[in-house]
Gaussian input, Z-matrix of N, CA and C with variables (Angstrom, degrees):
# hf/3-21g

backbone

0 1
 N
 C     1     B1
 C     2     B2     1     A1
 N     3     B3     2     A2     1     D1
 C     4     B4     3     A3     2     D2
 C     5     B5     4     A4     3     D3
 N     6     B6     5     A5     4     D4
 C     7     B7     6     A6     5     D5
 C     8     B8     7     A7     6     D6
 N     9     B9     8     A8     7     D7
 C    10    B10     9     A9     8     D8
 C    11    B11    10    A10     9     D9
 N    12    B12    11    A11    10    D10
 C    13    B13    12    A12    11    D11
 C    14    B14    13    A13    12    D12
 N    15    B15    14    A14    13    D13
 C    16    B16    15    A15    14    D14
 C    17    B17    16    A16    15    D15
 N    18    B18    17    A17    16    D16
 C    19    B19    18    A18    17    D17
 C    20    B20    19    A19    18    D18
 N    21    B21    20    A20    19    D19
 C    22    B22    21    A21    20    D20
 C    23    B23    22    A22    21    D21
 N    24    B24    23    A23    22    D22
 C    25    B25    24    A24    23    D23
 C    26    B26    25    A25    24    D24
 N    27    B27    26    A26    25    D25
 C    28    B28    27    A27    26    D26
 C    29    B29    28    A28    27    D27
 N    30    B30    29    A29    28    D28
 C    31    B31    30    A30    29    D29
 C    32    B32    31    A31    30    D30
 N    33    B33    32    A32    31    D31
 C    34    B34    33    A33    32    D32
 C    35    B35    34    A34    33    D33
 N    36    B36    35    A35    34    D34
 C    37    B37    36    A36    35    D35
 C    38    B38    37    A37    36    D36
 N    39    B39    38    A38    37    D37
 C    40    B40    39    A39    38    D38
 C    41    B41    40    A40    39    D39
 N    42    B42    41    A41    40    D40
 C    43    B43    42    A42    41    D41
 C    44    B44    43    A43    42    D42
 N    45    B45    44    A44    43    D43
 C    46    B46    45    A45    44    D44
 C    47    B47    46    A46    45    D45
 N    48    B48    47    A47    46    D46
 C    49    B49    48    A48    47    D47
 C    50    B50    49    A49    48    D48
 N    51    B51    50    A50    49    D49
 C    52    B52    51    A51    50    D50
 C    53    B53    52    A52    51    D51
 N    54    B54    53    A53    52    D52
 C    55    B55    54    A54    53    D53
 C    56    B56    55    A55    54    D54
 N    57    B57    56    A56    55    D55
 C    58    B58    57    A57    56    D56
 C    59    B59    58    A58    57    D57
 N    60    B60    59    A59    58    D58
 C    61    B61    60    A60    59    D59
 C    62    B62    61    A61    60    D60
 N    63    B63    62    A62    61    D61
 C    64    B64    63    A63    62    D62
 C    65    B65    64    A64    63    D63
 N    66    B66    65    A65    64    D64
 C    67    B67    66    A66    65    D65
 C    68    B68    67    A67    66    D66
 N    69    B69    68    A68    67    D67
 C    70    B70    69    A69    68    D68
 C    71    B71    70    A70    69    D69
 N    72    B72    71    A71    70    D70
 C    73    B73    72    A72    71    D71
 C    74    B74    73    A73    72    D72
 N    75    B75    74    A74    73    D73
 C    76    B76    75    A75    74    D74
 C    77    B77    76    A76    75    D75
 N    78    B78    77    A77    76    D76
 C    79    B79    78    A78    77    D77
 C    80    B80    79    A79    78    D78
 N    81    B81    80    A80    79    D79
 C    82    B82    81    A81    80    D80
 C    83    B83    82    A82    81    D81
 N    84    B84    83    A83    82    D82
 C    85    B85    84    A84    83    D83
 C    86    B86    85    A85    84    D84
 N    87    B87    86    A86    85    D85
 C    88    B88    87    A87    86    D86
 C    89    B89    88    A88    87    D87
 N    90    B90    89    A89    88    D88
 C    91    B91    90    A90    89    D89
 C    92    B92    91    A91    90    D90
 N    93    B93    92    A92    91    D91
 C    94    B94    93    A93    92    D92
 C    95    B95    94    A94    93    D93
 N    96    B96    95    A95    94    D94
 C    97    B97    96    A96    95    D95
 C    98    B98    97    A97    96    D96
 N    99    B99    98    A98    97    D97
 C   100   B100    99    A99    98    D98
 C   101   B101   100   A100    99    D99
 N   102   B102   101   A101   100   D100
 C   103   B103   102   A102   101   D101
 C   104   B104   103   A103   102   D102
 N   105   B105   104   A104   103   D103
 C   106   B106   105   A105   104   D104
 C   107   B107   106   A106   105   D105
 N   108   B108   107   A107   106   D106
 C   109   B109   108   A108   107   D107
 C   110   B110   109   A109   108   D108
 N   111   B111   110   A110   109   D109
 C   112   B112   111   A111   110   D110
 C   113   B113   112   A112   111   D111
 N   114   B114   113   A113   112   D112
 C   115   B115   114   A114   113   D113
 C   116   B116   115   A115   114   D114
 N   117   B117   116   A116   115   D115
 C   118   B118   117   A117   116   D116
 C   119   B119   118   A118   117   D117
 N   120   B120   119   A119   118   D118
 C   121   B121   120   A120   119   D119
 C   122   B122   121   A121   120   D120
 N   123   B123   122   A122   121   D121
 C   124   B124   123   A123   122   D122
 C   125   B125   124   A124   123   D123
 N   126   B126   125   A125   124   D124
 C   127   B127   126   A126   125   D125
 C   128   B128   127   A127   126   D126
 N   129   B129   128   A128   127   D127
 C   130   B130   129   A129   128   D128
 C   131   B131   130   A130   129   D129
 N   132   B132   131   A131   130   D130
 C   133   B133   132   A132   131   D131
 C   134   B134   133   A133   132   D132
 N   135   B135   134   A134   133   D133
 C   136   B136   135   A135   134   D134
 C   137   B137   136   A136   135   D135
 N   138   B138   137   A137   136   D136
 C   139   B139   138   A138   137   D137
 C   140   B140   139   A139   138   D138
 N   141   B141   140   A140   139   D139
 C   142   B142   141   A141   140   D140
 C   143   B143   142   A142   141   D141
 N   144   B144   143   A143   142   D142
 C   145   B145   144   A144   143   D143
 C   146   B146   145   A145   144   D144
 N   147   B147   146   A146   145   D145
 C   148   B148   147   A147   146   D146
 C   149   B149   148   A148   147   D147
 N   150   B150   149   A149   148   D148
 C   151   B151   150   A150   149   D149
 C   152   B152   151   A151   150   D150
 N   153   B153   152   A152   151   D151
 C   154   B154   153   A153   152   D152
 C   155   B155   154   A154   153   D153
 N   156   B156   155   A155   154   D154
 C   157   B157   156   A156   155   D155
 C   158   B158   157   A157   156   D156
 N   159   B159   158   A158   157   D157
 C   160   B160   159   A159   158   D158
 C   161   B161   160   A160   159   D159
 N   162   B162   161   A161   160   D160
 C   163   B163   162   A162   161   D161
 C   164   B164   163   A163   162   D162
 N   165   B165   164   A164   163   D163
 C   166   B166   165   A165   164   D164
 C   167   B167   166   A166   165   D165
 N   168   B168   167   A167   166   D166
 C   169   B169   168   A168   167   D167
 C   170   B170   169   A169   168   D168
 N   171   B171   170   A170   169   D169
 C   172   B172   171   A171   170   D170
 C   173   B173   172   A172   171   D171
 N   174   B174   173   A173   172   D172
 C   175   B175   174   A174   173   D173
 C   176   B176   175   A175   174   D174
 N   177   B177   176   A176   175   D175
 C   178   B178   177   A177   176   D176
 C   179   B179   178   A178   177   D177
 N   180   B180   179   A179   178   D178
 C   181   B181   180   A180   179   D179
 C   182   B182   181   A181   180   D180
 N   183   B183   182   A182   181   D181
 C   184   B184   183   A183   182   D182
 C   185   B185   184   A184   183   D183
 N   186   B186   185   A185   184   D184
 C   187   B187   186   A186   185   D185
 C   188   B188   187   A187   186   D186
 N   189   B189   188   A188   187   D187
 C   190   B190   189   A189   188   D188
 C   191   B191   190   A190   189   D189
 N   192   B192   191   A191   190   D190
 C   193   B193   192   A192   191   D191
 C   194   B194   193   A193   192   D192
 N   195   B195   194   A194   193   D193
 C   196   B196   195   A195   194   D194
 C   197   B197   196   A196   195   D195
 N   198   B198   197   A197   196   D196
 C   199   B199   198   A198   197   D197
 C   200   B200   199   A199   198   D198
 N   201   B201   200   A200   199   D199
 C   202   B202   201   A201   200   D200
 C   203   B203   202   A202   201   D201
 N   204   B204   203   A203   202   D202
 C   205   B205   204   A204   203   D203
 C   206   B206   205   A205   204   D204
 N   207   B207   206   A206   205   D205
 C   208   B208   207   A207   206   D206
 C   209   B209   208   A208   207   D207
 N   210   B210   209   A209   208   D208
 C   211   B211   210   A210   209   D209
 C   212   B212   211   A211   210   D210
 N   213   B213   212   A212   211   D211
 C   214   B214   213   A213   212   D212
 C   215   B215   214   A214   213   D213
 N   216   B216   215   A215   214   D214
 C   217   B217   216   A216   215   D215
 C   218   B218   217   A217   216   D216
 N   219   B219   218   A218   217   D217
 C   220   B220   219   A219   218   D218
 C   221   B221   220   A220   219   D219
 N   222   B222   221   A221   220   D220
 C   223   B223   222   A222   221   D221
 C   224   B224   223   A223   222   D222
 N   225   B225   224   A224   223   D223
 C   226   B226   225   A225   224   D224
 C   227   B227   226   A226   225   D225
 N   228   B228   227   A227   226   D226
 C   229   B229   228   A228   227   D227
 C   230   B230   229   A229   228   D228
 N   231   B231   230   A230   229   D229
 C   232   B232   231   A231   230   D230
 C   233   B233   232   A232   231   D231
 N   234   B234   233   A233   232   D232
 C   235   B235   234   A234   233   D233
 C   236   B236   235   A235   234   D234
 N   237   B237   236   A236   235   D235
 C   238   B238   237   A237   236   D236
 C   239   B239   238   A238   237   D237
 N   240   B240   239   A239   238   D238
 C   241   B241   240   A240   239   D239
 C   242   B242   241   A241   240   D240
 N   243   B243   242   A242   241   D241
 C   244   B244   243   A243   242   D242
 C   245   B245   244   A244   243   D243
 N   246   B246   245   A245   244   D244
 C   247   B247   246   A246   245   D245
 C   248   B248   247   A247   246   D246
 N   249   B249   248   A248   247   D247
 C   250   B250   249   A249   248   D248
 C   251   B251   250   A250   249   D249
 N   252   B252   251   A251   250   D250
 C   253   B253   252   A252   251   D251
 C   254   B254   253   A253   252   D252
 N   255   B255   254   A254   253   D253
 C   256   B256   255   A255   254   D254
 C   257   B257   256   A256   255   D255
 N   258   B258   257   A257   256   D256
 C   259   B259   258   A258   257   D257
 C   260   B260   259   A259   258   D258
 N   261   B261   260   A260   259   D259
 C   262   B262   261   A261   260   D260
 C   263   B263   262   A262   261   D261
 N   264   B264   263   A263   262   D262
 C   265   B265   264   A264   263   D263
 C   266   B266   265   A265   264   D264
 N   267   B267   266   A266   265   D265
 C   268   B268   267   A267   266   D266
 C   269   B269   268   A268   267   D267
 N   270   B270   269   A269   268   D268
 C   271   B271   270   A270   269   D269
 C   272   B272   271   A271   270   D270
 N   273   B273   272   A272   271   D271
 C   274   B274   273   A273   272   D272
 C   275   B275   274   A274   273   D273
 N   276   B276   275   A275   274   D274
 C   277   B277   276   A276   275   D275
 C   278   B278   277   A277   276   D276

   B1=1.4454
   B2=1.5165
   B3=1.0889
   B4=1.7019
   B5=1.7707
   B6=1.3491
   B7=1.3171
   B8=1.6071
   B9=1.4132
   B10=1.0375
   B11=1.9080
   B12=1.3515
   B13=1.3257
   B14=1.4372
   B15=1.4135
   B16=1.5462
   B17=1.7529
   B18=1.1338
   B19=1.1383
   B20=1.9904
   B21=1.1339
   B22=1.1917
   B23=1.4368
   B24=1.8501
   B25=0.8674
   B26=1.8599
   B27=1.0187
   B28=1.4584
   B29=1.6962
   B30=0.9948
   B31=1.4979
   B32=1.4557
   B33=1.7033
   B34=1.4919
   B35=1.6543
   B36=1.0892
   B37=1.7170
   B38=1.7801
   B39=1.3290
   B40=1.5003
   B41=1.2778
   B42=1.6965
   B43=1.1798
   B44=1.8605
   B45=1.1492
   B46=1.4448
   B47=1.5762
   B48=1.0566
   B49=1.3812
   B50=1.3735
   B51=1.6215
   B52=1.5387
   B53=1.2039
   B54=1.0306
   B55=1.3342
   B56=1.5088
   B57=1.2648
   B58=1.8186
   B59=1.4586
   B60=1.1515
   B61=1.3190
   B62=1.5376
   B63=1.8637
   B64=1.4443
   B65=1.7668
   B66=1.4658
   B67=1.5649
   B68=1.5033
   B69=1.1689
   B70=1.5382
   B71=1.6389
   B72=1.4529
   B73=1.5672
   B74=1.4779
   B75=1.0604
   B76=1.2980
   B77=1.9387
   B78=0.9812
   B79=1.4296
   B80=1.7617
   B81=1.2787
   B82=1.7831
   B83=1.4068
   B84=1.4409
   B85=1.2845
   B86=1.8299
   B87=1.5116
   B88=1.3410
   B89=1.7948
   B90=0.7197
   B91=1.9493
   B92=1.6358
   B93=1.2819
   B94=1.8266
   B95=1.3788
   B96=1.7946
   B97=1.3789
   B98=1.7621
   B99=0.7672
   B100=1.9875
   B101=1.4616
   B102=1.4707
   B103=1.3097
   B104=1.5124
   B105=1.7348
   B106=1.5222
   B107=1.5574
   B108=1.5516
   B109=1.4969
   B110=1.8525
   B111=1.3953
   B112=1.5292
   B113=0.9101
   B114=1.5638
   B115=1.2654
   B116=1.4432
   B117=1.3483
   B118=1.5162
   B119=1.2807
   B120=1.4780
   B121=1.4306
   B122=1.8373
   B123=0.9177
   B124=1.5007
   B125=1.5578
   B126=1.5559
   B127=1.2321
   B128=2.0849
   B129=1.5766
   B130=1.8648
   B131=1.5453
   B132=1.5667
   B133=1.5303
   B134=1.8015
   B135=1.6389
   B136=1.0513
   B137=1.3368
   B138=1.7875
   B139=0.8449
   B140=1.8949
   B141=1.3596
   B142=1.5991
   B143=1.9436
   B144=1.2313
   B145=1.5427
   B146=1.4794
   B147=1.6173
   B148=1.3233
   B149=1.4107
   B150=1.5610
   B151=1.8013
   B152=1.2274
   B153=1.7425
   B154=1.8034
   B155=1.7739
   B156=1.2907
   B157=1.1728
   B158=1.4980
   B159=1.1982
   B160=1.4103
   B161=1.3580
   B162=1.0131
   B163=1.5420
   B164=1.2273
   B165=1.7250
   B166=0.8594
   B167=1.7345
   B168=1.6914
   B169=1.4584
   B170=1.2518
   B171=1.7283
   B172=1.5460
   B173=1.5011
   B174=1.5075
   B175=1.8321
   B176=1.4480
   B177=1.2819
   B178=1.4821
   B179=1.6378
   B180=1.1703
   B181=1.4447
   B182=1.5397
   B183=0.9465
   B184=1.2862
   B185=1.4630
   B186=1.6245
   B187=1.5178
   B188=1.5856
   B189=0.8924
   B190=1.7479
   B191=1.6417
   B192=1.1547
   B193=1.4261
   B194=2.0615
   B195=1.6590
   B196=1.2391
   B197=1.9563
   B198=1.1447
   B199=1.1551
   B200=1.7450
   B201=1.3169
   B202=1.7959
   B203=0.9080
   B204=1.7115
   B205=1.6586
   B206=1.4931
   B207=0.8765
   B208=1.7125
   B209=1.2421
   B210=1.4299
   B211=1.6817
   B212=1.7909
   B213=1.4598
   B214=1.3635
   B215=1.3479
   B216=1.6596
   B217=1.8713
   B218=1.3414
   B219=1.5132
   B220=1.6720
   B221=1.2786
   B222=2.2579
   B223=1.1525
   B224=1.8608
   B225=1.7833
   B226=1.3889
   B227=1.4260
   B228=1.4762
   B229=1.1018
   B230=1.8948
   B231=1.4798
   B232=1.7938
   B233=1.6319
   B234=1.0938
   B235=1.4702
   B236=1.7166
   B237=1.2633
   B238=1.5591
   B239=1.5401
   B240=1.6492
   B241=1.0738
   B242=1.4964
   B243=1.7499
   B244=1.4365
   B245=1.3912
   B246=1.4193
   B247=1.4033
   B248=1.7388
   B249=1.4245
   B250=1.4790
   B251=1.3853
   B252=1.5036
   B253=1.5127
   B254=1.9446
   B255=1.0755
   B256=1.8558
   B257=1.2738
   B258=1.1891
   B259=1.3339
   B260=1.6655
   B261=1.6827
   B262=1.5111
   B263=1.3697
   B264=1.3228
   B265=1.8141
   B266=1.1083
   B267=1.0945
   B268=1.4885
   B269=1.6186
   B270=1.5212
   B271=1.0837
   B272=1.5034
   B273=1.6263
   B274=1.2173
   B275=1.2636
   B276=1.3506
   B277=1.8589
   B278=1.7627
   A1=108.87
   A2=112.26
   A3=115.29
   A4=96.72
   A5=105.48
   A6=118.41
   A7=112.74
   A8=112.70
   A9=140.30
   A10=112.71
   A11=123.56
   A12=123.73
   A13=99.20
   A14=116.34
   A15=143.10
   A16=112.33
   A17=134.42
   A18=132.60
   A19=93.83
   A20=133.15
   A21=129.34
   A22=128.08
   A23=118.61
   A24=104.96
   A25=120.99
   A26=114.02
   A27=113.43
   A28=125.77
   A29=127.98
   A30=124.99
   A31=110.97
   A32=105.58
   A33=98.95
   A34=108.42
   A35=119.64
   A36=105.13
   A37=91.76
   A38=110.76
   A39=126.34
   A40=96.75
   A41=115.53
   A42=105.63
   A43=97.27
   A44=122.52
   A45=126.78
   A46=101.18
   A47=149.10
   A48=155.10
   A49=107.65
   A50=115.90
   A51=126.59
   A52=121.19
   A53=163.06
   A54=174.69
   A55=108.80
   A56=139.48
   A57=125.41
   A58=137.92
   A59=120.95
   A60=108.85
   A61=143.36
   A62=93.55
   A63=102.84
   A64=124.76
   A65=97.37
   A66=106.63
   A67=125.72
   A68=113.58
   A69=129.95
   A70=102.28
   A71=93.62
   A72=116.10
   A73=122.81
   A74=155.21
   A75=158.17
   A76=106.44
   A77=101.58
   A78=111.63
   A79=108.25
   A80=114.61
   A81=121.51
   A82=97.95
   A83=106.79
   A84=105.50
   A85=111.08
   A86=106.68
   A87=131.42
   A88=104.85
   A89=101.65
   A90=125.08
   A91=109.21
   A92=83.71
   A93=91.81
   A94=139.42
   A95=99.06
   A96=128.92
   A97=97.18
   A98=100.34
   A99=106.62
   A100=85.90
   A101=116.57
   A102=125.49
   A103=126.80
   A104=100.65
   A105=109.88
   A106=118.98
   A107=103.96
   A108=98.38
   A109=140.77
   A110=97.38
   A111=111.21
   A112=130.42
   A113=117.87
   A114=139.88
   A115=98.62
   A116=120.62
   A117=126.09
   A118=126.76
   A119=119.64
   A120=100.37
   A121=98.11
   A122=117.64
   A123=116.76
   A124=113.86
   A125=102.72
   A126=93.06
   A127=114.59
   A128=81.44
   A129=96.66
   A130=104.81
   A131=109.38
   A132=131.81
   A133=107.87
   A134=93.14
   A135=114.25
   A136=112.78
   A137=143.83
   A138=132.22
   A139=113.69
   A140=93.02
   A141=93.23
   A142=79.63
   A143=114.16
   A144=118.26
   A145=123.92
   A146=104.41
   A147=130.22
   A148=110.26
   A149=110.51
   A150=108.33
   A151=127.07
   A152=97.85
   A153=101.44
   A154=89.17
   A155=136.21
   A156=95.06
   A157=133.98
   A158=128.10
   A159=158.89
   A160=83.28
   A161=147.38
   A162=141.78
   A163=111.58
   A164=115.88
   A165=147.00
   A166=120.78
   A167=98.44
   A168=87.75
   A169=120.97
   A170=89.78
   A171=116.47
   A172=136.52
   A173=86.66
   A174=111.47
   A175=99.96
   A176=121.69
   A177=149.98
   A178=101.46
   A179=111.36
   A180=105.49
   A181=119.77
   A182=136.72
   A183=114.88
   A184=109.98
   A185=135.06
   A186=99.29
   A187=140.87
   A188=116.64
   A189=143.49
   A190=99.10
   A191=128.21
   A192=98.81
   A193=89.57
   A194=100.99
   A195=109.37
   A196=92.08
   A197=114.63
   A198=151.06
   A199=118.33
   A200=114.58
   A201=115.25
   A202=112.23
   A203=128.80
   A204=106.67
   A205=102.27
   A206=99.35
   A207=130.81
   A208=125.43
   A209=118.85
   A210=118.28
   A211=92.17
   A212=115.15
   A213=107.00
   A214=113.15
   A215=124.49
   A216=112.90
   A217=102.64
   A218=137.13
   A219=104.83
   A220=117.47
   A221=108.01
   A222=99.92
   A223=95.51
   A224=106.08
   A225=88.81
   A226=118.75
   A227=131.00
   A228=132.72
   A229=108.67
   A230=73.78
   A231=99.09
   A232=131.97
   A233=120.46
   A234=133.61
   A235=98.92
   A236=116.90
   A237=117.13
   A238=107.28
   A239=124.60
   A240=132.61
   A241=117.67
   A242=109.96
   A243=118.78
   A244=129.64
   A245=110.65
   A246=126.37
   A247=103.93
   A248=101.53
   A249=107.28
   A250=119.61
   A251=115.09
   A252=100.78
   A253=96.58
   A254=116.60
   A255=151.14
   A256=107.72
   A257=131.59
   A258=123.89
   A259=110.32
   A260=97.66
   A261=84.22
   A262=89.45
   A263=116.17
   A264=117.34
   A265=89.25
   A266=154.03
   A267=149.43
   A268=105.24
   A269=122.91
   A270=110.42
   A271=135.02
   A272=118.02
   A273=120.80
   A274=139.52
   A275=92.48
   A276=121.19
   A277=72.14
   D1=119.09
   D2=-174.15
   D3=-99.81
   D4=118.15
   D5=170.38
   D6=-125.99
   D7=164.78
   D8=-155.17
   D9=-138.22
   D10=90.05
   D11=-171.07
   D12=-90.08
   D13=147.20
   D14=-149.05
   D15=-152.91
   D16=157.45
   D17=-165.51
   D18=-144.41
   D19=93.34
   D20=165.46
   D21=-101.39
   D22=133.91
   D23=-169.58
   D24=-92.24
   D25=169.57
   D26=167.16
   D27=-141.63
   D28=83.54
   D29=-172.67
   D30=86.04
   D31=24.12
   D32=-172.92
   D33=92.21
   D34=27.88
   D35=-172.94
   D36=-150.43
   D37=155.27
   D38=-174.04
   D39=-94.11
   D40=124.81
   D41=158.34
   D42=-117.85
   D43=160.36
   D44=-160.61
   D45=-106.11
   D46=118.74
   D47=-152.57
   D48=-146.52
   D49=118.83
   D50=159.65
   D51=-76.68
   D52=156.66
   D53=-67.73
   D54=140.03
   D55=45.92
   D56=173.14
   D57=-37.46
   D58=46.79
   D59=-178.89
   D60=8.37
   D61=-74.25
   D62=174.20
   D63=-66.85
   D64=-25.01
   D65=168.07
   D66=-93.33
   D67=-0.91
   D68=-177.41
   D69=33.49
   D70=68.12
   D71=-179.27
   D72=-122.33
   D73=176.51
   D74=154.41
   D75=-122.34
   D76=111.72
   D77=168.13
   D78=-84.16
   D79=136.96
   D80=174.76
   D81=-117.66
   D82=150.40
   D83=172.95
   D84=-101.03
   D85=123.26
   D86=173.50
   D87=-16.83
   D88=-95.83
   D89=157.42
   D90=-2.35
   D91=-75.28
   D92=170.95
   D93=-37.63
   D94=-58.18
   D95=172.58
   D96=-67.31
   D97=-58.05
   D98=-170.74
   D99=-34.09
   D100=-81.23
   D101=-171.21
   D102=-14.17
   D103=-77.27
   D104=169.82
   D105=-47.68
   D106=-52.23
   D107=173.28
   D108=-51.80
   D109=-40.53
   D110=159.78
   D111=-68.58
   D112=-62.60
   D113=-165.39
   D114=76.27
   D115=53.46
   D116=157.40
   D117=-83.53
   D118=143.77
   D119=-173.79
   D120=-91.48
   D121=5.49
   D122=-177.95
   D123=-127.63
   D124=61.32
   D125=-158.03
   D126=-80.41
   D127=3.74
   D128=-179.83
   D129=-64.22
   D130=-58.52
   D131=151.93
   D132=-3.18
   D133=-101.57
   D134=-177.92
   D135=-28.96
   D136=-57.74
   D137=-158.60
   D138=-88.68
   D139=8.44
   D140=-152.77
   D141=-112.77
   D142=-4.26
   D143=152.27
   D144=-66.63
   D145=-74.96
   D146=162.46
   D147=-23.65
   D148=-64.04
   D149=178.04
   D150=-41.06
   D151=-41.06
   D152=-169.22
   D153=-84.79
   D154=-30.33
   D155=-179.91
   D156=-103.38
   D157=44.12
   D158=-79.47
   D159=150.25
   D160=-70.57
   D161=179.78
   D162=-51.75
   D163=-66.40
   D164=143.84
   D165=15.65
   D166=-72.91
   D167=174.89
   D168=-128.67
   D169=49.71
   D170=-177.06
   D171=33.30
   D172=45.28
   D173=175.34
   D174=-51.72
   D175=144.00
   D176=175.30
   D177=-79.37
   D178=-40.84
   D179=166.79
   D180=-67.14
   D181=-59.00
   D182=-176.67
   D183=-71.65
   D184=-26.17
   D185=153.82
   D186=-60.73
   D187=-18.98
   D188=134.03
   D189=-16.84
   D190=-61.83
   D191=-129.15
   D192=-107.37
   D193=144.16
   D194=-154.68
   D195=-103.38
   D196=-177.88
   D197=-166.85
   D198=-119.33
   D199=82.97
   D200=175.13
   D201=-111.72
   D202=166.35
   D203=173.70
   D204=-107.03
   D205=150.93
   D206=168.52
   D207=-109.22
   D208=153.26
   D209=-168.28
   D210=-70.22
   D211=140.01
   D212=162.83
   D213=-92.03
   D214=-178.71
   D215=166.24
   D216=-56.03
   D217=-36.52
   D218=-165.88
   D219=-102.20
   D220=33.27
   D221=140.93
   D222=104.66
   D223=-31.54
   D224=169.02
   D225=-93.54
   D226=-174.98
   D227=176.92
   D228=-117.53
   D229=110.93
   D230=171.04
   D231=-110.33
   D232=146.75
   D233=-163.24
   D234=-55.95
   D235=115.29
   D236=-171.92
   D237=-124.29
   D238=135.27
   D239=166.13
   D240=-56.95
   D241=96.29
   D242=160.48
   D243=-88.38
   D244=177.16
   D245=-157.82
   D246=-170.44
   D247=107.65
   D248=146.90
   D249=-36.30
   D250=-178.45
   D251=-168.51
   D252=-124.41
   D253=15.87
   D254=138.36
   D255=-75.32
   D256=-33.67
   D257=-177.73
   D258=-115.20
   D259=34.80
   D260=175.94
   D261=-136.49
   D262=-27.21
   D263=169.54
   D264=-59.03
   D265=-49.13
   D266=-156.81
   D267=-66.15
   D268=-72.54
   D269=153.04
   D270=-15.14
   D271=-80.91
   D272=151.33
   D273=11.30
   D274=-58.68
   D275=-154.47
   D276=-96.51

């Protein structure tokens, strides 16, 4: 899978974005989006709620949503909860 990591802004805030080539997709990172959208300061928290209940009543979206790494703040690249941007209205909604 040939990807392409990206840094986009929104209202002033980083959201971390893959680029898929072979899927001519954009991956967002979960975390990110959570962030801007709430304005939580725990937005790791928050989503690691959402997941279990999202498991819970066995939403199709969160089995959907895959795992890429992304640069973290200290610079390494770690396995990050993604989301198409179909699978984030979904969330959303």
């Amino acid at each position: 899978m040939s990807q392409e990591t990206q840094i986009q802004f929104f209202e002033n805030a980083k959201i971390r974005v893959v680029w898929d080539e072979e899927k001519e997709e954009y991956f967002f990172s979960v975390v990110d989006v959570i962030q801007v959208l709430t304005d939580s300061t725990t937005p790791r928290r928050y989503w690691s709620d959402l997941k279990r209940k999202l498991q819970a009543e066995g939403s199709e979206v969160y089995e959907k949503i895959v795992q890429l790494k992304l640069p973290a703040p200290d610079g390494k690249m770690r396995l990050t909860d993604v989301a198409t941007t179909e699978q984030l209205f979904r969330l959303i909604q």
